[in-house]
Structure formats: C-alpha cells, structure tokens
Backbone as numpy.savetxt, mean C-alpha at the origin, in Angstrom:
# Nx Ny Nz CAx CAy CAz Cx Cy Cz
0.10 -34.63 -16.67 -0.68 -34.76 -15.45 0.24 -34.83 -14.24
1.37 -35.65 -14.11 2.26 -35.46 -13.11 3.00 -34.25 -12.73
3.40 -33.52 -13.86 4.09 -32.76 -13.52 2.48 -31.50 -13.11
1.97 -31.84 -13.48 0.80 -30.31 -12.93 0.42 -31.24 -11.15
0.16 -32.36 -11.21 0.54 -32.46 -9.60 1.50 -32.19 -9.00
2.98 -32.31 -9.46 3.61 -31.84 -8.63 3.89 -30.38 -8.39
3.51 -29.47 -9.70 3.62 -28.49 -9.43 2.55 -27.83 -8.12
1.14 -28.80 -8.20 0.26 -28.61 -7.10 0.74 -28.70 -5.71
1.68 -29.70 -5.80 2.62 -30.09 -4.05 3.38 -29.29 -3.79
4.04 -28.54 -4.48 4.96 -27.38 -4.66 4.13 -26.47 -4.16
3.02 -25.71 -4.61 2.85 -24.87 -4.10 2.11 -24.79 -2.70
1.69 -26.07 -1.98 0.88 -26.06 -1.28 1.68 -26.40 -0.17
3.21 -26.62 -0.64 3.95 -26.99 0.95 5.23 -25.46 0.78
5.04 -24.66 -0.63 5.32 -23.77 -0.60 3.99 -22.78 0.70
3.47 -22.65 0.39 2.32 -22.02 1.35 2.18 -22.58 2.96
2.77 -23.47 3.25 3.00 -24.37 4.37 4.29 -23.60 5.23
5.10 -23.43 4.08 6.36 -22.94 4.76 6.03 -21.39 5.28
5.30 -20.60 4.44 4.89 -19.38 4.49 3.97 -19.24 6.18
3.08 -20.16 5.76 2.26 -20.00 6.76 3.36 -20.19 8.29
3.99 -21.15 8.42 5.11 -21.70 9.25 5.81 -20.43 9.56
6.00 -19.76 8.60 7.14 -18.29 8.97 6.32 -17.35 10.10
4.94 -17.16 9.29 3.98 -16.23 9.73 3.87 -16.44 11.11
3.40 -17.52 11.55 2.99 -18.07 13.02 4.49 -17.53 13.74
6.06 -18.17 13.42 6.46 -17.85 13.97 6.66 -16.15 14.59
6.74 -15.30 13.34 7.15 -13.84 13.31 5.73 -13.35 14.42
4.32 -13.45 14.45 3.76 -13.39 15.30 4.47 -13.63 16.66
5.13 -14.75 16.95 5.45 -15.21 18.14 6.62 -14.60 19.01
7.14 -14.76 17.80 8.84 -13.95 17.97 9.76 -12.83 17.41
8.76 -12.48 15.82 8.95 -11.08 15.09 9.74 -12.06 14.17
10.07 -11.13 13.02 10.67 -11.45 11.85 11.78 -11.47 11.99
12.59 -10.61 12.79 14.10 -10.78 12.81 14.68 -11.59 13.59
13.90 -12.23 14.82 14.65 -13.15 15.93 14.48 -14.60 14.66
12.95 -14.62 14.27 12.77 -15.87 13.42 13.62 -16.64 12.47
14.28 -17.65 12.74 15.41 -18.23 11.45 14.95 -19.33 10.52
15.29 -20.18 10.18 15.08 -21.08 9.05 14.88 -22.41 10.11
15.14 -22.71 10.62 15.19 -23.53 11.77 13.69 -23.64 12.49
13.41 -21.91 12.68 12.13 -22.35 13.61 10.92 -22.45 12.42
11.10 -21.98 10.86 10.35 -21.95 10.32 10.16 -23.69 9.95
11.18 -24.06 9.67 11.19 -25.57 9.41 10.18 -26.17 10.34
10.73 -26.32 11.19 10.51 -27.14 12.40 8.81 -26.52 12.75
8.02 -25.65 12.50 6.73 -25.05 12.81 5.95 -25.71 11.42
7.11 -26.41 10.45 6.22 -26.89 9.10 6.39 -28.15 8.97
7.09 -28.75 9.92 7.08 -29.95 10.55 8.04 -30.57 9.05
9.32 -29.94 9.16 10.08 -30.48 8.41 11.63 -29.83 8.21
12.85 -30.49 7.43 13.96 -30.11 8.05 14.48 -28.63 7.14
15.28 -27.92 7.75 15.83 -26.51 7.05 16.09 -27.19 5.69
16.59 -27.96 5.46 16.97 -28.31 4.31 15.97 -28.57 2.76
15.16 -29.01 3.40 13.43 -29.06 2.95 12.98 -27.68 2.85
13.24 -27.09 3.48 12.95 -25.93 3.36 13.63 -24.84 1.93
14.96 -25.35 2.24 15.84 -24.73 1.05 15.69 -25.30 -0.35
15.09 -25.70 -0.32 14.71 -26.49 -1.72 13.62 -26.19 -2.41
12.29 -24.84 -1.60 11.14 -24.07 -1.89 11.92 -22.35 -1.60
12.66 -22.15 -0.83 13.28 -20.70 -0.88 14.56 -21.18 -0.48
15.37 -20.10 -1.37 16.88 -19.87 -1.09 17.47 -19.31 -0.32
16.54 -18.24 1.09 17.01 -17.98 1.93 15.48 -17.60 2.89
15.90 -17.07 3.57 14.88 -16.77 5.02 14.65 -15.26 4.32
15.20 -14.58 3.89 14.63 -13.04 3.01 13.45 -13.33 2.02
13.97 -14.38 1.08 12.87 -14.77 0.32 11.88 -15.53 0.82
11.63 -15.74 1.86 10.35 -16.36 2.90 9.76 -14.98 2.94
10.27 -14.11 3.62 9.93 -12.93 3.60 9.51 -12.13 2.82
9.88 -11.93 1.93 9.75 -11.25 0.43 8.17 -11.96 0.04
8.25 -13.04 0.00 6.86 -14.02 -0.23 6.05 -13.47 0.69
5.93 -13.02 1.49 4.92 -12.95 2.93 4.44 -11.54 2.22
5.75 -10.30 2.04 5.46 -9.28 1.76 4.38 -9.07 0.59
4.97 -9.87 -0.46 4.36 -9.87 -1.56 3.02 -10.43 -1.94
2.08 -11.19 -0.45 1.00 -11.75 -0.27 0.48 -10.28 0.33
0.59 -9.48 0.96 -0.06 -8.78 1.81 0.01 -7.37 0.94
1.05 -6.94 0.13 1.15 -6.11 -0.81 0.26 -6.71 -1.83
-0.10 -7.88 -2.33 -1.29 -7.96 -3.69 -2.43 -7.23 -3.32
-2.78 -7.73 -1.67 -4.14 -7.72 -1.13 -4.58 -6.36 -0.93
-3.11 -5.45 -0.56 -3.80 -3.88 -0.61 -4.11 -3.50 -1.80
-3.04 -3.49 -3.09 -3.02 -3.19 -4.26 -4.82 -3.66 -4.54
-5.00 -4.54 -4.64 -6.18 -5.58 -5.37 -7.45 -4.19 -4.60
-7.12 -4.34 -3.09 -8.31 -3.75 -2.01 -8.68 -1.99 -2.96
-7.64 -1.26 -3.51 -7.56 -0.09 -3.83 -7.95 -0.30 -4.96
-7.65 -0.86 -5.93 -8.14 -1.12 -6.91 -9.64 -1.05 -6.90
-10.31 -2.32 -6.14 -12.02 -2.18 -5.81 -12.21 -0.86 -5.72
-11.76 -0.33 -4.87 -11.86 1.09 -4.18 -12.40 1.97 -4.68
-11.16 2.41 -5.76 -11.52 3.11 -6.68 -12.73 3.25 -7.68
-13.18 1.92 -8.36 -14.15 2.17 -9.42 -15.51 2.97 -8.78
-15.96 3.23 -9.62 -17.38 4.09 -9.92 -17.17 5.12 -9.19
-18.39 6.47 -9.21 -18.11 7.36 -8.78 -17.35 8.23 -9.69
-17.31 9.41 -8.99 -16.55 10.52 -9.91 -14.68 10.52 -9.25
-14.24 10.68 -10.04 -12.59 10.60 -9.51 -12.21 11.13 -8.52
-12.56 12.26 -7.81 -12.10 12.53 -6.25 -12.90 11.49 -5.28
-14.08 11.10 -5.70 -14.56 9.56 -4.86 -13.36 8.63 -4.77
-13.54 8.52 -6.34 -12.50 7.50 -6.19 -11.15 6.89 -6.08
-10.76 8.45 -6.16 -8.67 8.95 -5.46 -9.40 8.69 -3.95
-10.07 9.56 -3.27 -10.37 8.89 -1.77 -10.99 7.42 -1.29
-11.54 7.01 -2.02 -11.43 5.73 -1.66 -11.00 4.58 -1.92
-9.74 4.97 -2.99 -8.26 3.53 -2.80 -7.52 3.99 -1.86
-7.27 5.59 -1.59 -6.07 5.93 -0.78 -6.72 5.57 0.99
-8.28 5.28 1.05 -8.56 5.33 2.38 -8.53 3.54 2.49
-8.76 3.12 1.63 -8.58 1.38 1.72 -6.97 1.19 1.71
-6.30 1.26 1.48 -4.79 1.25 2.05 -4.35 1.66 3.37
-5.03 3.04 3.66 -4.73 3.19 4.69 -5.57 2.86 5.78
-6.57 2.18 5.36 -7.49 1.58 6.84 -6.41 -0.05 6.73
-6.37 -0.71 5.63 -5.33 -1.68 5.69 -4.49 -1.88 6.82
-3.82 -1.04 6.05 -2.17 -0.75 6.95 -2.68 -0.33 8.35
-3.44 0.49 8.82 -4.02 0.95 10.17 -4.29 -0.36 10.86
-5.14 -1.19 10.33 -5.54 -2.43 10.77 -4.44 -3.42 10.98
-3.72 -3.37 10.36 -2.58 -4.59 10.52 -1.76 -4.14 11.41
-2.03 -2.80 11.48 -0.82 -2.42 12.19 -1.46 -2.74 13.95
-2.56 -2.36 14.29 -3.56 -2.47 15.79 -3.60 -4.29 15.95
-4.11 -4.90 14.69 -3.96 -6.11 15.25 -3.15 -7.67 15.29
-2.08 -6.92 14.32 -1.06 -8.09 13.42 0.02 -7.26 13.39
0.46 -6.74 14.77 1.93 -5.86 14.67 3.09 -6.61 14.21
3.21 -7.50 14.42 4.43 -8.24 13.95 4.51 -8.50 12.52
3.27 -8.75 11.96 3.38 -8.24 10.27 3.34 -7.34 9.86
3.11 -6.29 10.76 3.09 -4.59 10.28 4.35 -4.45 10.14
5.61 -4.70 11.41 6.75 -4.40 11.45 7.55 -4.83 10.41
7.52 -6.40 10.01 7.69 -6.74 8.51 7.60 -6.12 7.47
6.26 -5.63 6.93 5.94 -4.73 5.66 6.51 -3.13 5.98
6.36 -3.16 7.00 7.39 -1.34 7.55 8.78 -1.46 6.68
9.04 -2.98 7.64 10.86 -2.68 6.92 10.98 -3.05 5.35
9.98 -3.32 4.91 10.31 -3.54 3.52 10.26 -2.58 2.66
9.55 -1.63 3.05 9.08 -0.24 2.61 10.56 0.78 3.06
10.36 0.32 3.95 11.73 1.43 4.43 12.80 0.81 4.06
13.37 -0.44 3.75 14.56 -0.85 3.59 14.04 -1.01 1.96
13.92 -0.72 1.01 13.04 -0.40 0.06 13.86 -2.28 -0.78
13.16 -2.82 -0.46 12.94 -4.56 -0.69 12.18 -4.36 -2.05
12.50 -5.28 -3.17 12.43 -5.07 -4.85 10.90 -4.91 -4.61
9.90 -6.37 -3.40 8.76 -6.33 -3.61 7.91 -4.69 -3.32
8.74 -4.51 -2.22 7.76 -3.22 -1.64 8.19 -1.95 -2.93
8.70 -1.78 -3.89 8.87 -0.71 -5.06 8.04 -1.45 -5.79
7.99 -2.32 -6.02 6.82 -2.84 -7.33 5.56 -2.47 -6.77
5.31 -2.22 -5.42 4.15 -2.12 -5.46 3.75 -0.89 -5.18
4.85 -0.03 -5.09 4.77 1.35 -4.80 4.48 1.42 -6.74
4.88 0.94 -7.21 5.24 1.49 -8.98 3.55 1.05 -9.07
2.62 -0.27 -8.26 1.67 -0.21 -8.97 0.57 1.11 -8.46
0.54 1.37 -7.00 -0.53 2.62 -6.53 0.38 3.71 -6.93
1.15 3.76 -7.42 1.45 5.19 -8.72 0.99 5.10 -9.64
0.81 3.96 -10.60 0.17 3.87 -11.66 -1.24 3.61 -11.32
-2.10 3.30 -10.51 -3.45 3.17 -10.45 -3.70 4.74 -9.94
-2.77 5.55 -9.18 -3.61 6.71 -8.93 -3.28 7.86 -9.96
-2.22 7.85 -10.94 -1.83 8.14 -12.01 -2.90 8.25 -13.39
-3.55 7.10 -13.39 -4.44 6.86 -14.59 -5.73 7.13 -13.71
-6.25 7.09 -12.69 -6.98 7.65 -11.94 -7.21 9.45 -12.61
-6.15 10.35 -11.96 -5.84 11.53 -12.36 -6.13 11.94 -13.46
-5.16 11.08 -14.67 -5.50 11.42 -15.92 -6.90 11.09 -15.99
-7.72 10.07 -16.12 -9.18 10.41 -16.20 -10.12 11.49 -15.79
-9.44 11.93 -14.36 -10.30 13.04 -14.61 -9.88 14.37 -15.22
-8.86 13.98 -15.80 -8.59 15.69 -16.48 -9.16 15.35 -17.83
-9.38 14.22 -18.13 -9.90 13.90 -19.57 -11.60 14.37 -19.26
-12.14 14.15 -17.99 -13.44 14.61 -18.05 -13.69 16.22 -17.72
-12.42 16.60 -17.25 -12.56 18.42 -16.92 -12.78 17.90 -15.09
-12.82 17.24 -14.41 -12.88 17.51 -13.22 -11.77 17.73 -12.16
-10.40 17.29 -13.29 -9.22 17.91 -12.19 -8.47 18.78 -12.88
-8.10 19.55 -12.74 -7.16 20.66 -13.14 -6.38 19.85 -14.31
-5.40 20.97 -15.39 -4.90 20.27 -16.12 -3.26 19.88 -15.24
-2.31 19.49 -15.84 -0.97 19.34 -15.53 -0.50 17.91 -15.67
0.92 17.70 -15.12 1.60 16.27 -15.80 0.70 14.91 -14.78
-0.05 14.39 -15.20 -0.79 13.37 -14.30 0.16 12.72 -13.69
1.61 12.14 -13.78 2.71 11.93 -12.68 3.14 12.80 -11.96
3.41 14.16 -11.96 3.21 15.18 -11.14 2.62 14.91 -9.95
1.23 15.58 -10.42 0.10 15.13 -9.85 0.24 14.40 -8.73
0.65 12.80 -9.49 0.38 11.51 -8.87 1.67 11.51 -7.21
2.61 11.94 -7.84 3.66 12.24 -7.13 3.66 13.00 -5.91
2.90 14.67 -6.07 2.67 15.38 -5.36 1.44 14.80 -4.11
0.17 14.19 -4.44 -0.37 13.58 -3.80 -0.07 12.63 -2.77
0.71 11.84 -3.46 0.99 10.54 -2.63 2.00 10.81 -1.69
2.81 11.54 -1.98 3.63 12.61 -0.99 3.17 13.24 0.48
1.33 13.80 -0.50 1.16 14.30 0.97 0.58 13.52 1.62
0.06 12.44 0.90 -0.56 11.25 2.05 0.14 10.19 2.42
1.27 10.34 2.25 2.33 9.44 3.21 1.88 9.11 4.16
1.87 9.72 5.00 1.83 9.58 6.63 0.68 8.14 6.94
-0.31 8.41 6.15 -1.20 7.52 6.16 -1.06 6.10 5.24
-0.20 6.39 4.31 0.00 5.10 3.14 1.05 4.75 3.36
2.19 4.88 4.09 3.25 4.11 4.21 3.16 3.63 5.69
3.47 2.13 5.66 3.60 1.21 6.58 4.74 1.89 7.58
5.68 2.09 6.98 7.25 2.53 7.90 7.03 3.76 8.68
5.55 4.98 8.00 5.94 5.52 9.14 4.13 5.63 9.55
3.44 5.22 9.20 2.25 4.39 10.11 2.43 4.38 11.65
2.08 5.76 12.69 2.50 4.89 14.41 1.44 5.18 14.67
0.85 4.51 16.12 -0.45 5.34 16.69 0.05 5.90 17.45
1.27 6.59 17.68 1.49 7.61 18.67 1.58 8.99 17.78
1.39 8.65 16.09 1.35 10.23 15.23 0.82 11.16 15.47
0.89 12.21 15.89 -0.34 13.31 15.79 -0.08 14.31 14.51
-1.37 14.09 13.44 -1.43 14.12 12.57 -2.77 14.78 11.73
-3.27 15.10 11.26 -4.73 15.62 10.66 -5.39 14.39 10.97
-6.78 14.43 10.26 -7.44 12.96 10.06 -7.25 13.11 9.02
-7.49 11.69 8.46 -7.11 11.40 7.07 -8.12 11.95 6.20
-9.21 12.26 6.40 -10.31 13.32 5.55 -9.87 15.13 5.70
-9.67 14.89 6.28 -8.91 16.40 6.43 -7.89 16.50 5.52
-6.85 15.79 5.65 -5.75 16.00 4.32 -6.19 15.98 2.76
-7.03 14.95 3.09 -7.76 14.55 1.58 -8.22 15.76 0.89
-9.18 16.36 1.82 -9.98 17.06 1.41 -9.00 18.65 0.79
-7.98 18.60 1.73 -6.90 19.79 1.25 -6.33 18.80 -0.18
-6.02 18.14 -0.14 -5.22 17.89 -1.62 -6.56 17.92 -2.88
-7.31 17.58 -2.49 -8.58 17.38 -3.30 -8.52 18.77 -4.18
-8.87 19.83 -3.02 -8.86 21.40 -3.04 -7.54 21.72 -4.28
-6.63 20.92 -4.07 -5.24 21.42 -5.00 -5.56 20.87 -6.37
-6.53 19.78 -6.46 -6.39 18.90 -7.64 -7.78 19.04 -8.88
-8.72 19.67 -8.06 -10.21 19.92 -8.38 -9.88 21.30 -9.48
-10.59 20.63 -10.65 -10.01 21.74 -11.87 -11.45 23.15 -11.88
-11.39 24.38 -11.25 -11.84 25.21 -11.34 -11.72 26.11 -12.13
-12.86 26.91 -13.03 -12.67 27.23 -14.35 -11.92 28.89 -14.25
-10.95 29.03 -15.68 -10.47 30.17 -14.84 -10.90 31.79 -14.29
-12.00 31.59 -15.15 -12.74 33.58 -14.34 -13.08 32.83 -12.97
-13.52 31.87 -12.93 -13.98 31.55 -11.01 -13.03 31.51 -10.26
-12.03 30.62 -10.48 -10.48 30.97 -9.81 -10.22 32.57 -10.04
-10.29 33.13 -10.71 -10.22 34.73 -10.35 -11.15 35.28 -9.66
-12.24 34.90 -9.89 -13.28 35.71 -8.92 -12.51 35.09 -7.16
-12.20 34.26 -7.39 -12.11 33.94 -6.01 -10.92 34.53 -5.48
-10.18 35.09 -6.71 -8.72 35.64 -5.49 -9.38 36.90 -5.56
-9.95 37.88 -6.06 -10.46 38.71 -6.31 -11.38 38.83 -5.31
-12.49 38.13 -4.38 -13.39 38.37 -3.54 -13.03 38.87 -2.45
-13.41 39.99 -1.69 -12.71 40.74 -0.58 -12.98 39.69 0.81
-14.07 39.44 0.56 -14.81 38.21 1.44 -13.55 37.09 1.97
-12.85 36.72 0.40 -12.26 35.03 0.84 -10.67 35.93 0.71
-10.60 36.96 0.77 -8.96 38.05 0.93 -9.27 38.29 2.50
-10.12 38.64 2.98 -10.20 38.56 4.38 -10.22 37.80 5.39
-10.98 36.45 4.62 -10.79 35.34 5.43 -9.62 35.05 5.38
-8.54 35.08 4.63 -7.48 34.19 4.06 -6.49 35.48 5.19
C-alpha cells in the first residue's frame, strides 16, 4: 500500500513538473526555458526537480511524448469503420487537423514537437514507427479485401506518407505553405492506391476520350 502511494506522489508531482515546463515554454518557448524556471513555476527547487527527470531534454521528451500518444490514439479512432480509403483519409486528416491546430493556437508547443521531429528525438521515431504501422496494416487490409491494388503494403505505406508530409509533419507544417488542400492530395494518392481490375485499367489507357484529356 505505501509503496503504490508513493508511486501515486511520483507521478502526480511528476505531472506538476510537466505542467510547470508547459506554462513556461508558452511564455518563453522551449529553448530560452531552463530547469530553474521550471522549478520555481512548480513551486519547488531544481534539485527536486532532478530527482523526477535527469535533465531539462527529458522534461521535454515527456511533453513530446504526451502530445505524440494523443495524435497516435486521435488516428487510430479515425480510422475504424468504413471502407479503407475512408479510413487512410481519416487518421491522416486527424493528425493533420491536430498538428494544424496546435500549430494556430499553442505555437510554442508546435515549435517543440517541430524540433523533435526534425531533430529526430527517440520519442518523435517511435511514433513515426507507430502511424507507419497503423497505416501499413490499414493498406494491407484493403488489399486483403481487393480494394487497393496489390504490392509491398510498406511500400505503399512509405510512398503515401511521403506524399502527405507536408500536412503530417509538425517541422514542416507553416501557414505561410502554399500547397494543394489536403483533399486534393488525398484524393491523388487514393487514385495511386485504389486497386482497378486489369481489362478496366486497359480500357482506360486505351480510351481516346481519357488519351485526349490526358
């Protein structure tokens, strides 16, 4: 019983310190922010502090790794039901309304999760490794039902997420991009991924109609 209370105090002045970081990096950004002002915003000494994280990165890393569950988890919902191009577009559009959002109203945590992505931080690859594997087994399902083309479902997964960068990565996330809309791209990768049977894919290179348009 003691030790599951204290593990309870642990985490709740662990979350104290977190919260303490957060307020500051709002105030002052993540990189001016030190151990000092996080202390002192948690109403206690650096040293206290070092005794729940071993440095001011791993404050960070913690922050990252709260806001990286919440997209992962958000895409996840996303995805179920529906037929698989529903549901490849709507984890990849819940990430990127995410990240869009944090970025318009919580810039100073946007700039955070940017550099973790771009300075590629252990947390921000784990979670790149998990929306590879959720849109990965995504893929493969629908080639198991005939609705996406055949080929290597990491391929696939690879080639996709590639082209929707622009929109799924935090680091290069700006509102000064000029860029498609994000249904517009979709709808072109969709077009690459949608398994069409093969006399119809021939009729179609074959139609003078879509040789003229093209």
């Amino acid at each position: 019983m003691q030790e599951r209370i204290h593990q309870g105090g642990s985490s709740c002045t662990r979350q104290r310190i977190i919260q303490a970081a957060i307020r500051s990096h709002r105030q002052i950004g993540f990189k001016k922010t030190t151990v000092a002002d996080i202390a002192r915003g948690a109403s206690m000494s650096p040293a206290n502090v070092y005794r729940f994280f071993p440095s001011k990165q791993a404050i960070e890393e913690a922050i990252v790794a709260d806001l990286f569950e919440h997209v992962s988890a958000a895409a996840t919902l996303a995805a179920r039901g529906g037929s698989t191009l529903k549901g490849l577009r709507a984890a990849l559009r819940a990430i990127s309304q995410l990240h869009e959002h944090r970025l318009k109203n919580d810039s100073k945590q946007h700039e955070l999760i940017a550099a973790a992505v771009h300075e590629n931080w252990a947390v921000a690859l784990s979670y790149v490794d998990r929306i590879q594997g959720l849109v990965r087994a995504i893929i493969a399902d629908g080639q198991a039902s005939g609705e996406l083309r055949p080929g290597s479902p990491m391929a696939m997964t690879c080639c996709l997420l590639e082209a929707m960068d622009g929109y799924l990565n935090p680091s290069r996330i700006n509102a000064a991009t000029v860029r498609p809309a994000f249904d517009e791209m979709m709808d072109f990768c969709a077009g690459a991924l949608r398994h069409a049977p093969w006399g119809q894919s021939l009729a179609a290179d074959l139609d003078p109609k879509a040789v003229a348009q093209g």
